[in-house]
N, C-alpha and C positions, 0 to 999 in steps of 0.2 A: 647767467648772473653777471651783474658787471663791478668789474674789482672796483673796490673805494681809494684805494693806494696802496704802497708799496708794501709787497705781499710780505706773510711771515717769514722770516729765514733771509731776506732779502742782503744781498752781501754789501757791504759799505768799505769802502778798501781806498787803498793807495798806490801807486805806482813811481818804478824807476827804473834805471837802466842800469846794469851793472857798468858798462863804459864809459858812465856821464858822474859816478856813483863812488864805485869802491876804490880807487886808488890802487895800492898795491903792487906796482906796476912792478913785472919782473921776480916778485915773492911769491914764495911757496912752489915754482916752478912754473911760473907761470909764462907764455910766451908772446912775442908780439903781436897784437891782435888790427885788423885793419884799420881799426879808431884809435887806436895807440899811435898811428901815423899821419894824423890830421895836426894843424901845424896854428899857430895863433902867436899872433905879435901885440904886446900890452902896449904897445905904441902907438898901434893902428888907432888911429881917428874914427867916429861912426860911421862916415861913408867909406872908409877901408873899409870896415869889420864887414857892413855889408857890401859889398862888393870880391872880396877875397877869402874869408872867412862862411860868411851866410850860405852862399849861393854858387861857389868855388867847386871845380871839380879836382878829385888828383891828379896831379900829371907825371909822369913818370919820374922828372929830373926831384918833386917833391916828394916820392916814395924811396927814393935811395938816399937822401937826406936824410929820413926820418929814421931809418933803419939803420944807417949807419952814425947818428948823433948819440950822443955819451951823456946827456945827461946839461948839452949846452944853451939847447935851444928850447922853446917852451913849449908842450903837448899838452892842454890842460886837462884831457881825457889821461893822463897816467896819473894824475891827482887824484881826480872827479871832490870828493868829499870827506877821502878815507873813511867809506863806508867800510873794507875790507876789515879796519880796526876796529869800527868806531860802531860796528850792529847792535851790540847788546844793548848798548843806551838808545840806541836809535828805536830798535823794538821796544826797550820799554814806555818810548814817550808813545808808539802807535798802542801799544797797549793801551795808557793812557788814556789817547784819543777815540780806543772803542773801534778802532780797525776790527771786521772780523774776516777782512781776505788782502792778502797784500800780492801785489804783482810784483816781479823781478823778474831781470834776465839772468843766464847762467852764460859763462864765458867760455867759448867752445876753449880758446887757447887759455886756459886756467888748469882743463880736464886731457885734451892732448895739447900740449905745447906748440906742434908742426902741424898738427892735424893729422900726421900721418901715421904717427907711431903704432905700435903693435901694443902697447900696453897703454892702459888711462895713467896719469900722473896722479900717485896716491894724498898727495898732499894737497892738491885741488877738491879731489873727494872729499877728502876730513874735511874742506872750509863748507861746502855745501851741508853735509851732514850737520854741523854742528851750529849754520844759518837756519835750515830749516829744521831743525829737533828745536833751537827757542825760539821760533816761528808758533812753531804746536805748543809747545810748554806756556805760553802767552793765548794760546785760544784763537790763533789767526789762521784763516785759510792760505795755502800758497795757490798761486799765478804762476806757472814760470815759462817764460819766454826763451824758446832753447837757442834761436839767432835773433840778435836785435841788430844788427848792421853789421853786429863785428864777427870777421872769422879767423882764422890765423893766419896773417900774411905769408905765411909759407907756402899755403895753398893755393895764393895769388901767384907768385915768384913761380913755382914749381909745376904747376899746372894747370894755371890760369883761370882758377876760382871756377864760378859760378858759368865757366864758359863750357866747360870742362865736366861729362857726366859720370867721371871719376869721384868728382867732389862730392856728387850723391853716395855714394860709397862711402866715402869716409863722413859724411853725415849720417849718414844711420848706422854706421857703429858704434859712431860720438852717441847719436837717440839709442842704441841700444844697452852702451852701458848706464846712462840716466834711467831710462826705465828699470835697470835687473837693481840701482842702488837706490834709486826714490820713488818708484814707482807706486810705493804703499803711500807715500807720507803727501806728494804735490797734486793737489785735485785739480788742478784744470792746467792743461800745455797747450801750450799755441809755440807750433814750430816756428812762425815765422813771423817778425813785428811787420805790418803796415806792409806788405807784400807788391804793392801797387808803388813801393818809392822808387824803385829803377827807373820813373817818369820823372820825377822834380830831383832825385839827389844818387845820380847814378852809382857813386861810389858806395853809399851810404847803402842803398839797396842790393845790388849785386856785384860791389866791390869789382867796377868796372875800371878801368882809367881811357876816357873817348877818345882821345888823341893818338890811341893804337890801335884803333879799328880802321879799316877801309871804308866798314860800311857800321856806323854806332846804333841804329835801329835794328837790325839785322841783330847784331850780338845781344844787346839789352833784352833783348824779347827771349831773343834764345836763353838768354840766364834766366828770363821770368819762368820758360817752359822747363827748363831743368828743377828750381824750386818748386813748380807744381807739382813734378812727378816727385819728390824730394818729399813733398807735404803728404804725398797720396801715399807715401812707402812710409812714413810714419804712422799716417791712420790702419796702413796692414799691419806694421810692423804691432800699432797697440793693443788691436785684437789679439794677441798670441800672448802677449807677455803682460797685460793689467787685465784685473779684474773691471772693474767699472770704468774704463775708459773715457776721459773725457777731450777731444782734442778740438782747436778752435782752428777756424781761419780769421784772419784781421787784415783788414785798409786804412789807409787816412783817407776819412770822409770826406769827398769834398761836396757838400752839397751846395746845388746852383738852380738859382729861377732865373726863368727870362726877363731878362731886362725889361724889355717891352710886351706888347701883343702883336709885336709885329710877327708875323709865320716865320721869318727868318732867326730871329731869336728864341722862338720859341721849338724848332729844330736844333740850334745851337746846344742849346740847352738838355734837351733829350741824347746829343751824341754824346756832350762832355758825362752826361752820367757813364753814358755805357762805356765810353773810353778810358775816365778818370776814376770809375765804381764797378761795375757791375760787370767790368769782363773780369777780374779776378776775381770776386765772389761767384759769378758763373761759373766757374771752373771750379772751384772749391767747395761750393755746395750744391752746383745740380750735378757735376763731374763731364761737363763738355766744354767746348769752344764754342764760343755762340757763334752763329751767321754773320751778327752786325760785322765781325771785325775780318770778316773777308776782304772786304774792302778796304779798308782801315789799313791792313796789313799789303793788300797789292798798292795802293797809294803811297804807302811807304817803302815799297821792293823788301817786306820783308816776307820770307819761307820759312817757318815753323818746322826745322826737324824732328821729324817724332820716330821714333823706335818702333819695331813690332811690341805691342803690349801695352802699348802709354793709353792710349784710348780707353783699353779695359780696365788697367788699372786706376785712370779717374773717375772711372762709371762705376766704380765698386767702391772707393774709399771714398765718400765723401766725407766732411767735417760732422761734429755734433752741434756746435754750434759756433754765431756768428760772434766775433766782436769789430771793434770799430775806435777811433780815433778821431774824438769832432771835438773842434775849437770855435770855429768861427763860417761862414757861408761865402756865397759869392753871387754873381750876377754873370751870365751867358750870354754874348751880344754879338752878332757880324758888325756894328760899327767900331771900327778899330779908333777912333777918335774918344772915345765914352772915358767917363775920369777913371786915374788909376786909386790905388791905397796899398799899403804894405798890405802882405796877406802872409797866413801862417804856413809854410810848407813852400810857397811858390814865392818868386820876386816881386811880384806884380798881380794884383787882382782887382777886378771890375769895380768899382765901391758901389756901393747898393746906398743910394738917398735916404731909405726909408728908416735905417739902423744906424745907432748910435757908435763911436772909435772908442779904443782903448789908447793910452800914451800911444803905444806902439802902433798905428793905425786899426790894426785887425775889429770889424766886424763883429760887435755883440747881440748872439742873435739866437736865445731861445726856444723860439716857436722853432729855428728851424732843425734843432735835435729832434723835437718830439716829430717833424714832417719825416724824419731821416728812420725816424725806429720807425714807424708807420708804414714807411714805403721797404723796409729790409722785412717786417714781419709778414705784410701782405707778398712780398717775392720770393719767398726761403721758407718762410712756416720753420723756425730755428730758433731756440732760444738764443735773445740778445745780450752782448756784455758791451757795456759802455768802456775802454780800457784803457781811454786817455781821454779827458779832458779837463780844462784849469785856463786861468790866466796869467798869463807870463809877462811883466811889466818892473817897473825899475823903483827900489824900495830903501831905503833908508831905515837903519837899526834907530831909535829914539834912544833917548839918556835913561828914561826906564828899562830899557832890556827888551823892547817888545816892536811893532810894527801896526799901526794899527791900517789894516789892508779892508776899509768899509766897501771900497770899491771889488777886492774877490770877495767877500760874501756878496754884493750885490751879485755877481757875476753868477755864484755857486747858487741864488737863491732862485736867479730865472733859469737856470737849467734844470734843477732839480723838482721846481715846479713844472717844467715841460715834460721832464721820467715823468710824474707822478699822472699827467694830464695824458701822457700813453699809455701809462699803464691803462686806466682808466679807457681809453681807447680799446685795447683788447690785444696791447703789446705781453708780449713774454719777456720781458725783461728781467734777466736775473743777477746782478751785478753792477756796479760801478766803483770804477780807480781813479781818482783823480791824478792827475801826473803831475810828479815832481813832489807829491805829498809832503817830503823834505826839500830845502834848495839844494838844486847839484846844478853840474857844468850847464848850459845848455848846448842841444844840440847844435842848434844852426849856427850862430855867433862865435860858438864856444868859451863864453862869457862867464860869470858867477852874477854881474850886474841885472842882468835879465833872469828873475826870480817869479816860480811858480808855486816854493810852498806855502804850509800852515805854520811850519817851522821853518825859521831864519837860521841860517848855516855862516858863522862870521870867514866867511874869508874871502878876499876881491879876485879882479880878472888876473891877476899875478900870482895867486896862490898864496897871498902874504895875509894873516890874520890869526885867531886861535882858535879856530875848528868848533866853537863853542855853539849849542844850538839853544834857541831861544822861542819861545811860542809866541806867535802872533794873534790880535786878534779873531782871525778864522778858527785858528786853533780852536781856540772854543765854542765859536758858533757850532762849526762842523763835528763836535762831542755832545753836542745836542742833537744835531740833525741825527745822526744814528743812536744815538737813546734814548730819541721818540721816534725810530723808523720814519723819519720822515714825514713825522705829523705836522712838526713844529720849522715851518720854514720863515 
């Protein structure tokens, strides 16, 4: 029987990042977390921003600056939006909006400070607790993201993060006291955000800093192989300790067609999947290494150490199901001359002729979400969650209070048409978050001017404004779109 559209029960939700998000920096016990160390100058011109800010990596002399700065210099991730104050209004405008599942991250240095401590910090708990009890009290599902980039830079300093298979240790103590205190209340965990960023944003993904490795491919991987076993000790660990388990794996999508028909592009094109997709969802939902990247990895001189047991342990945990992160596509070419365009996640992407730019160059491109559930559901047979996407572009408050953004509903309308035309397809798609559902920092930039929600958040790249949040045009589009499931696009 073939579905007509989005099924009953289908989840309509929003997404954000606790580091881009709640502010708080330092309150309630809270400890330094990697993205607390990320550094931004309100001076920077647009070709700084990108250049230094965007696409920048940490460098060492930048991480002891940050740690050691008093409150002088600007980190606009210790702001983000004072969500950590500001949730109950926030929940009641998703209320509102007819949210019925909202995604967040939980900030591992909120819960232990070091990361290392022998006991959780109880006044991180309370905040959790008392996010997610008006979370339920409002009728909304939780998301919750247990690392989104950040970990406690103590962990970096003292044992060298993600390099380090100590760090799985003290990771799944942090996972195990989240499970024994929320375990009843948060339906869906995904250990790990966008798992595949150690490729475009090394810090950001496995809190690397490259300028202290001898050999930066070698270490990178090796931290991706530690968060796999990391992911797979989560899915053990949630058989023991929840009843209905539900744990995700997640990437930033990149999907890419060949440029041309030439065989060369069209090879291209099939590695970037498997290099830039499908080896970490390989890994996290069939539970091996795939072949292709034998190669991959001797072209690069990198060695994958693995433990007695890693093997079996990812042939037995795999995920329940898939999500995914997709904004925009790209084009796969061996002509190194083909035009460029900004692209989301990377500095530089192929621009594809055939598709329309946003301000900010990125690639609006529909059809190619529903090609992306298409090809994840025929490879995984796994229910899908869409867990980020939106458009992030540059907005002005009007004299009414409002923003009229015709251009994200246009954006919201051919995506949602492309779910709907998958579903229809014979996708399982059960969910979608748009990201930034409210304005927060942005990642890349670390900006406020590049805005992705439905609600406007007044405060600029300086943190200077009155935190006042305002509804946008989409706002309402998108309180219709889930109050007709998606009849009415």
């Amino acid at each position: 029987m073939v579905n007509k559209g989005f099924p009953k029960g289908f989840l309509w939700g929003g997404a954000i990042a606790c580091s881009q998000a709640d502010g708080g920096y330092r309150e309630g016990g809270k400890g330094i977390s990697t993205q607390d160390c990320r550094f931004f100058d309100p001076n920077w011109d647009e070709k700084t921003i990108y250049e230094r800010a965007y696409f920048s990596e940490m460098s060492t002399a930048g991480l002891k600056r940050a740690i050691e700065d008093e409150g002088t210099l600007n980190y606009p991730l210790r702001r983000g939006i004072d969500f950590y104050h500001k949730y109950p209004q926030d929940i009641a405008l998703f209320k509102e909006l007819g949210l019925n599942v909202f995604r967040t991250s939980i900030s591992w240095s909120r819960i232990f400070p070091n990361g290392d401590e022998q006991l959780p910090n109880g006044e991180g708990l309370k905040y959790y607790k008392d996010l997610f009890g008006e979370l339920k009290e409002n009728g909304i599902k939780i998301f919750a993201t247990i690392v989104h980039y950040d970990i406690p830079v103590n962990l970096v300093l003292n044992y060298g993060g993600w390099k380090n298979r100590k760090t799985i240790d003290f990771f799944l103590k942090y996972v195990s006291v989240l499970f024994e205190n929320f375990g009843e209340i948060v339906d869906y965990w995904l250990p790990f955000n966008e798992i595949n960023a150690a490729r475009f944003a090394t810090w950001d993904g496995v809190c690397l800093i490259k300028e202290e490795e001898e050999n930066a491919e070698q270490a990178l991987y090796q931290c991706v192989h530690h968060q796999f076993i990391a992911n797979a000790k989560v899915i053990e660990l949630s058989k023991k300790m929840l009843k209905n388990p539900m744990i995700g794996g997640m990437i930033a999508r990149f999907c890419s067609y060949p440029a041309t028909c030439r065989p060369e592009d069209f090879l291209q094109s099939v590695q970037d999947e498997q290099y830039s997709n499908y080896f970490y969802l390989d890994v996290m939902a069939r539970g091996e290494y795939p072949k292709y990247m034998d190669r991959f990895f001797e072209k690069l001189g990198v060695e994958i150490q693995f433990e007695e047991g890693d093997e079996a342990l990812l042939k037995n945990n795999t995920v329940d199901f898939v999500s995914f992160s997709y904004y925009s596509s790209q084009v796969s070419t061996s002509d190194q001359s083909w035009e460029k365009t900004c692209g989301n996640l990377v500095a530089e992407a192929n621009l594809n002729p055939y598709l329309k730019t946003n301000k900010i160059g990125w690639t609006i491109d529909g059809l190619g979400l529903r090609s992306v559930l298409n090809q994840l559901e025929d490879r995984y047979r796994l229910p899908l969650f869409v867990a980020e996407n939106g458009l992030g572009t540059f907005e002005t408050l009007e004299k009414e209070l409002t923003v009229h953004d015709d251009y994200r509903i246009s954006y919201f309308e051919e995506h949602f048409k492309a779910m709907k035309e998958a579903i229809i397809d014979g996708v399982n798609l059960i969910g979608y978050t748009a990201w930034g559902i409210i304005d927060i920092v942005s990642c890349g930039p670390l900006t406020m001017d590049k805005r992705y929600g439905v609600i406007y958040v007044d405060y600029d790249n300086r943190g200077n404004g009155t935190g006042n949040r305002y509804k946008k045009d989409s706002f309402y589009w998108y309180k219709n779109v889930i109050e007709t499931n998606g009849e009415e696009l």
